[in-house]
Each structure stands twice: as structure tokens, then as C-alpha cells.
MOPAC internal coordinates of N, CA, C and O (Angstrom, degrees):
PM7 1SCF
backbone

  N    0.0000 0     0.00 0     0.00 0    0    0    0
  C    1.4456 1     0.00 0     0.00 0    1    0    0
  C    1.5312 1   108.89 1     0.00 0    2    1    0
  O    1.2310 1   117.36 1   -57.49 1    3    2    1
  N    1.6453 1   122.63 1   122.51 1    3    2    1
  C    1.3808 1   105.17 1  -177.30 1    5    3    2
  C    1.5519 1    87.89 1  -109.50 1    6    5    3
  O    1.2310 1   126.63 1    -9.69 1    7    6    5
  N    1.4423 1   104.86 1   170.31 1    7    6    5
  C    1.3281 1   111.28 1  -177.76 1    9    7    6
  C    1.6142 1   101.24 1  -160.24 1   10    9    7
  O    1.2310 1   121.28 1   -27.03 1   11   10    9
  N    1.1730 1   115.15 1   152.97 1   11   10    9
  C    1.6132 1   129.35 1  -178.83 1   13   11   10
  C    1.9071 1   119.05 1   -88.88 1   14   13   11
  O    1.2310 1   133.90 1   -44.82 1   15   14   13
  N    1.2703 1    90.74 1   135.18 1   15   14   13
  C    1.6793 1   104.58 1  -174.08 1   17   15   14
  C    1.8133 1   102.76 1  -106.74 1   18   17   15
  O    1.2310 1   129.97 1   -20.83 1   19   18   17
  N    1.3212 1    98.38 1   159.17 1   19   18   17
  C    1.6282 1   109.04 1  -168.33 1   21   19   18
  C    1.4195 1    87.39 1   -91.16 1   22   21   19
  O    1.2310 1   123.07 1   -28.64 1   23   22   21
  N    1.5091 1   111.72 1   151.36 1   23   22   21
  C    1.5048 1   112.70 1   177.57 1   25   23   22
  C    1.6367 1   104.80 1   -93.55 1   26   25   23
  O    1.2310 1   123.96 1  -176.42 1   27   26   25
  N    1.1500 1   110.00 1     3.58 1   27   26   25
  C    1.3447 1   113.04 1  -169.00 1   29   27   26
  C    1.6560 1   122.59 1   -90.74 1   30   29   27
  O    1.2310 1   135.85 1   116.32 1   31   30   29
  N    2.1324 1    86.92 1   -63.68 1   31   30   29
  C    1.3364 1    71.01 1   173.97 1   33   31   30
  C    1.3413 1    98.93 1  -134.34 1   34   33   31
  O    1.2310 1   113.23 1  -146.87 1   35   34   33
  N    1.6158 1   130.41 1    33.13 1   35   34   33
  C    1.4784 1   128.85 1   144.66 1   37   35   34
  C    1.7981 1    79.08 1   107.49 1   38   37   35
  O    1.2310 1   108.37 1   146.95 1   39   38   37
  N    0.6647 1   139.34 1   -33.05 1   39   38   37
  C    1.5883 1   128.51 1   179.05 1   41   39   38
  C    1.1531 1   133.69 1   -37.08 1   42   41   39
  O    1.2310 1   111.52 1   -41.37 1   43   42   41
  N    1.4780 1   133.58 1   138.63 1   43   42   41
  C    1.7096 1   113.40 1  -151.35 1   45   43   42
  C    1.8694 1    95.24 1  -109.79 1   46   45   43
  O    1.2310 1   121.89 1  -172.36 1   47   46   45
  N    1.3700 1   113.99 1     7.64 1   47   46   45
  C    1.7759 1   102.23 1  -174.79 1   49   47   46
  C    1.4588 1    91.32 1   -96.15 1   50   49   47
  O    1.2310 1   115.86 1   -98.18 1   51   50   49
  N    1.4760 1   125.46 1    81.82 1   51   50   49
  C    1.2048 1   127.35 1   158.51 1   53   51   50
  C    1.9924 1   103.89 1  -105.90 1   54   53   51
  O    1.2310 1   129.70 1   -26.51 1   55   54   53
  N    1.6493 1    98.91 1   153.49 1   55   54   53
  C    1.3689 1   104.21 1  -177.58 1   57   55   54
  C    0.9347 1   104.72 1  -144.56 1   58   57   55
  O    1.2310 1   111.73 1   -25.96 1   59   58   57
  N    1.9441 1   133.19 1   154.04 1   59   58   57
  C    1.3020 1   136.02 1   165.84 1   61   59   58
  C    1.9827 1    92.40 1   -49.13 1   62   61   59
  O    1.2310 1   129.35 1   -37.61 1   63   62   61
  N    1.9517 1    99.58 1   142.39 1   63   62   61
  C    1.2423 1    95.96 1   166.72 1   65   63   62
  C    1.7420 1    96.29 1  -130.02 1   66   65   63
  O    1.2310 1   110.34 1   163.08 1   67   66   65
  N    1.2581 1   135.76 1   -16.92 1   67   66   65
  C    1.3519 1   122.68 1   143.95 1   69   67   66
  C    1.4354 1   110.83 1  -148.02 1   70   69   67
  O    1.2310 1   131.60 1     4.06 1   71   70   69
  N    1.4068 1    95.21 1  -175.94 1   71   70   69
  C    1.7525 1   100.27 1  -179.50 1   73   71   70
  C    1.6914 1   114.82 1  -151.23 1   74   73   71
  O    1.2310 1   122.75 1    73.54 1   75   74   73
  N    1.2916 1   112.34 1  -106.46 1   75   74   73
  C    1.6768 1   107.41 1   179.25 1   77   75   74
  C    1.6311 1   118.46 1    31.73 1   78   77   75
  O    1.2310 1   115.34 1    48.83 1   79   78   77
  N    1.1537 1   126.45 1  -131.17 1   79   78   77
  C    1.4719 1   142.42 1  -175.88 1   81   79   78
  C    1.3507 1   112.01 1   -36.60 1   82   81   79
  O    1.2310 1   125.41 1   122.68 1   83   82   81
  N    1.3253 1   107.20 1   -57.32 1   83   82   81
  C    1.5319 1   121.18 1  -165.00 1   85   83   82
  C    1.4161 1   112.44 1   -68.41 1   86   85   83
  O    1.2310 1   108.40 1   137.78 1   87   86   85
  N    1.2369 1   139.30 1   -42.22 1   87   86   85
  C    1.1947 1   155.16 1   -75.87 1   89   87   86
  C    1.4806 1   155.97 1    29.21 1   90   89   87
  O    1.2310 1   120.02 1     7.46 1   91   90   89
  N    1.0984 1   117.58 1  -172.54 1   91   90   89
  C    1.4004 1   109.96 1   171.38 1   93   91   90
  C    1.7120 1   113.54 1   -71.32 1   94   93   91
  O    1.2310 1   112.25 1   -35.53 1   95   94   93
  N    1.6240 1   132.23 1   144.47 1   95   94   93
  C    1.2216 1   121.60 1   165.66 1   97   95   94
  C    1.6682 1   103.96 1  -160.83 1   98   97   95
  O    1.2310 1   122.32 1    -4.29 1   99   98   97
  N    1.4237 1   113.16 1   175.71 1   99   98   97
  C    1.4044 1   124.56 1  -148.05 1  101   99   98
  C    1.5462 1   118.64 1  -131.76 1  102  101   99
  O    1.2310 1   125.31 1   -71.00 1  103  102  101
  N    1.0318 1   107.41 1   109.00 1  103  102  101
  C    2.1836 1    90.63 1  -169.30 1  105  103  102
  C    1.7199 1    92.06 1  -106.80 1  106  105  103
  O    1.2310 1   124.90 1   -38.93 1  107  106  105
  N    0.9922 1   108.19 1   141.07 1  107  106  105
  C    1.9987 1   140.05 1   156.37 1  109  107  106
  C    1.2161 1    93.61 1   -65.30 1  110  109  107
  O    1.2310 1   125.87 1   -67.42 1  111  110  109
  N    1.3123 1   106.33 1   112.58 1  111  110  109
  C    1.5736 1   107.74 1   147.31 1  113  111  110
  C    1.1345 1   145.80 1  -113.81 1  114  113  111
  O    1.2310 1   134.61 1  -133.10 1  115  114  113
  N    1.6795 1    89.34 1    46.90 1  115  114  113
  C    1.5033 1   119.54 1  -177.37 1  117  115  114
  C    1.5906 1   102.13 1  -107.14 1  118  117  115
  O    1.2310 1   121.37 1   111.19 1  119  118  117
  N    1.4279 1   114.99 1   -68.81 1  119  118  117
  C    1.7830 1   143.71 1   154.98 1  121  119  118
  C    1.2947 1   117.45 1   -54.86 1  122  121  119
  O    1.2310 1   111.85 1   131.55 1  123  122  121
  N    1.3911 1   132.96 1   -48.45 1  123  122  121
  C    1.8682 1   135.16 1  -175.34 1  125  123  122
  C    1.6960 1    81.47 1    83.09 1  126  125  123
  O    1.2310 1   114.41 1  -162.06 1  127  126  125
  N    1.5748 1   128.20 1    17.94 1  127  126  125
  C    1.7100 1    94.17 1   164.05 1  129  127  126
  C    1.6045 1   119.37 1   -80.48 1  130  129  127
  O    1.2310 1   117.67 1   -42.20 1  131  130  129
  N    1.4985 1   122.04 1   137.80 1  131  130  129
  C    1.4379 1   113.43 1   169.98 1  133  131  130
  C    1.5231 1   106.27 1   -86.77 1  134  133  131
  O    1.2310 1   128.14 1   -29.79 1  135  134  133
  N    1.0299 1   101.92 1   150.21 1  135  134  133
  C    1.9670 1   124.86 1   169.95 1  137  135  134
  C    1.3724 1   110.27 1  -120.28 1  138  137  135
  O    1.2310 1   134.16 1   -38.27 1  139  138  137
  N    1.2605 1    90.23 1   141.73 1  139  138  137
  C    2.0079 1   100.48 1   152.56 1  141  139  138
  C    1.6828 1   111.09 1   -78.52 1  142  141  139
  O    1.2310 1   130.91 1   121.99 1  143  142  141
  N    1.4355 1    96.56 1   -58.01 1  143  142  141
  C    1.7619 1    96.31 1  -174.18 1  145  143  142
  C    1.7786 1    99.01 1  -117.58 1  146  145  143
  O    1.2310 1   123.60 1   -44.16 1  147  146  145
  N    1.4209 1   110.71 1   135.84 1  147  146  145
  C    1.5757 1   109.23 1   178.76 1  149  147  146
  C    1.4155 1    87.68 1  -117.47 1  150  149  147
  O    1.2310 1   129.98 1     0.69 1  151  150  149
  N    1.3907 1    98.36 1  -179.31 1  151  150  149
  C    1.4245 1   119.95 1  -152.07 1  153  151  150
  C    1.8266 1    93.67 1   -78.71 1  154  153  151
  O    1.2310 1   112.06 1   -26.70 1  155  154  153
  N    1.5224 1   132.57 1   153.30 1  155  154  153
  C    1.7291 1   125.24 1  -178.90 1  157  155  154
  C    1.3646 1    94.15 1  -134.94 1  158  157  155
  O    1.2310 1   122.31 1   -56.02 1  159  158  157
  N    1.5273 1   113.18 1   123.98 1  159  158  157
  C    1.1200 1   117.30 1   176.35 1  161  159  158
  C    2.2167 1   104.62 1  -113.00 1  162  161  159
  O    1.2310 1   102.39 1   -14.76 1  163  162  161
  N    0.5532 1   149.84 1   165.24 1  163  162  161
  C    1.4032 1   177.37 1   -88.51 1  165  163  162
  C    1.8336 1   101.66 1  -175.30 1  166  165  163
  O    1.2310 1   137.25 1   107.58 1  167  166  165
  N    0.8844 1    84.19 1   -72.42 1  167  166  165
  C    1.8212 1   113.49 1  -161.58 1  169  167  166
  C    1.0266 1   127.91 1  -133.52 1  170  169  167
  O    1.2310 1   105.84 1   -44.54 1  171  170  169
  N    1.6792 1   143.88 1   135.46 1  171  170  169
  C    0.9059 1   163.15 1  -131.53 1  173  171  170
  C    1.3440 1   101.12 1  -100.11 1  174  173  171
  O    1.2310 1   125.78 1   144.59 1  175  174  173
  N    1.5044 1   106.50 1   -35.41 1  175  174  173
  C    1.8809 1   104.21 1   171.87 1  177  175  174
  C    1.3982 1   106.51 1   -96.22 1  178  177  175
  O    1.2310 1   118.18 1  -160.82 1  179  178  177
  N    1.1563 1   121.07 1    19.18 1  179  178  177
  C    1.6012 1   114.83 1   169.09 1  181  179  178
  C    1.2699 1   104.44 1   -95.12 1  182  181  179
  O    1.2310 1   124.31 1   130.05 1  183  182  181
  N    1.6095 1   109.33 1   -49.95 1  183  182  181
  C    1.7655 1   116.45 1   165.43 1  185  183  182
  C    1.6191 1   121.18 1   -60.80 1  186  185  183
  O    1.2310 1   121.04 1   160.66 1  187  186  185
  N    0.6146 1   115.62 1   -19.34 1  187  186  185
  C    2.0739 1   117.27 1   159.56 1  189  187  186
  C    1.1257 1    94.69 1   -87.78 1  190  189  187
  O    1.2310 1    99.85 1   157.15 1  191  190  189
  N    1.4295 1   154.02 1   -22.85 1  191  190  189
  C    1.2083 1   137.61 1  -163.22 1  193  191  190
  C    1.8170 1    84.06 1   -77.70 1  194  193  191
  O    1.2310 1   120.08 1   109.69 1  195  194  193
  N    1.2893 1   117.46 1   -70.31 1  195  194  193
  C    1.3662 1   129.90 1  -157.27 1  197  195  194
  C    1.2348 1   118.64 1   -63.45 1  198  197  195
  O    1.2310 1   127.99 1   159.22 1  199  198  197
  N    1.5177 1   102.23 1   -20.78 1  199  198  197
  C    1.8529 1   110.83 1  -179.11 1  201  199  198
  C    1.4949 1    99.09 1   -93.77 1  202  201  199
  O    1.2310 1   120.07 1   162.07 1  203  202  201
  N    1.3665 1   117.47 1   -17.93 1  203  202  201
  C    1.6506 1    87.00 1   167.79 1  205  203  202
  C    1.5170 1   116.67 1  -103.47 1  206  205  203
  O    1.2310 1   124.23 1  -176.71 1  207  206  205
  N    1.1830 1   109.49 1     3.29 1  207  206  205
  C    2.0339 1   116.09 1   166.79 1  209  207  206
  C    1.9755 1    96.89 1   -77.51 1  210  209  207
  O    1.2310 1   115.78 1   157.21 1  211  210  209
  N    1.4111 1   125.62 1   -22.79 1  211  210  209
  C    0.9765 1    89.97 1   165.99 1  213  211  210
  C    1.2663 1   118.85 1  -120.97 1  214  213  211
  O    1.2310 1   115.09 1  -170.99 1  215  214  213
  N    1.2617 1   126.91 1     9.01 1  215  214  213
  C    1.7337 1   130.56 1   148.44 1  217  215  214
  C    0.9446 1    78.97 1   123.63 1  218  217  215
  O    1.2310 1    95.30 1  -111.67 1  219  218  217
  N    1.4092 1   160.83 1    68.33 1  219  218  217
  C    1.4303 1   156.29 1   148.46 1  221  219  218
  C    1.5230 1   100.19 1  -114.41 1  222  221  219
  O    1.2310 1   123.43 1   -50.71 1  223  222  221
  N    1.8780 1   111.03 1   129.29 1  223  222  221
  C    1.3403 1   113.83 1   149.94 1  225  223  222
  C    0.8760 1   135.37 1   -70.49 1  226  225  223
  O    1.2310 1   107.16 1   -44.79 1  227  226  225
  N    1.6929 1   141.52 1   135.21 1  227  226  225
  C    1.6971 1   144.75 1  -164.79 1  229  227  226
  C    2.2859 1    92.96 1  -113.37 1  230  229  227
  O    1.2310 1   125.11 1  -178.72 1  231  230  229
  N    0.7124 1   107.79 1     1.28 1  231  230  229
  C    1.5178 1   104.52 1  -168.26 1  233  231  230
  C    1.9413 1    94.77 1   -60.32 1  234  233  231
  O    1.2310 1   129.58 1   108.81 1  235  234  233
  N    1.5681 1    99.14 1   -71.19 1  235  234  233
  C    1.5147 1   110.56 1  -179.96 1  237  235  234
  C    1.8003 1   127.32 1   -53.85 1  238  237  235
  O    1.2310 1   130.01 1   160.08 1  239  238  237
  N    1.8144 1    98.29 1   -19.92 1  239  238  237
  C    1.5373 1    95.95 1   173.45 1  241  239  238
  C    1.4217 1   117.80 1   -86.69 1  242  241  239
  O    1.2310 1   127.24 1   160.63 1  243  242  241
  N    1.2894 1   103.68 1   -19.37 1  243  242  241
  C    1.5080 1    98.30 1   165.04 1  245  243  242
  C    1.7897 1   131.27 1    16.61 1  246  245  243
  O    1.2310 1   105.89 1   -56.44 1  247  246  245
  N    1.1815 1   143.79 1   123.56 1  247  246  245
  C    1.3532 1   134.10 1  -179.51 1  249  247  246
  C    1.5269 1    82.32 1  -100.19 1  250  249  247
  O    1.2310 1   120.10 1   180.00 1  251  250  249

């Protein structure tokens, strides 16, 4: 299952927030930051791999 990370603040409830004309882009709905490209992880131990190289806890983001 891959799934998308916030570039902001590492949070995994990111969602398309529009597309058509503009392009494609992504809002956190942890932060409200929008992205063009958010972070793509594979796997759930690839994303604990990366959230603890940068000191971020994954316990509470849980899906």
C-alpha cells in the first residue's frame, strides 16, 4: 500500500485538494499545508524508517 506524507510536518492525512487547470495538488489535514509533490512512501516501515531519521513520532499518525 503506498500512501503520501506531508512535506511539512511528516503527517500521513494528506488528500488531493484540487486538480484540472492548475494542476494536481495535496492539502495536510493535520498543518492546512498545500503541495504539488508530497513525500511517497511504499510501506509503513519505510515511513518509520524516515520519521525516526528525522525525529518525528509515527505512533499517533497511525491510519
Amino acid at each position: 500500500m503506498s500512501f503520501r506524507v506531508c512535506i511539512n510536518c511528516y503527517g500521513i492525512r494528506v488528500y488531493p485538494y484540487m486538480g484540472f487547470m492548475v494542476g494536481q495538488r495535496y492539502q495536510c489535514q493535520d498543518c492546512q499545508e498545500q503541495m504539488v509533490i508530497p513525500l511517497e512512501f511504499d510501506t509503513q516501515e519505510d515511513y518509520e524508517a524516515f520519521a525516526k531519521q528525522m525525529g518525528v513520532a509515527v505512533n499517533d499518525q497511525e491510519e
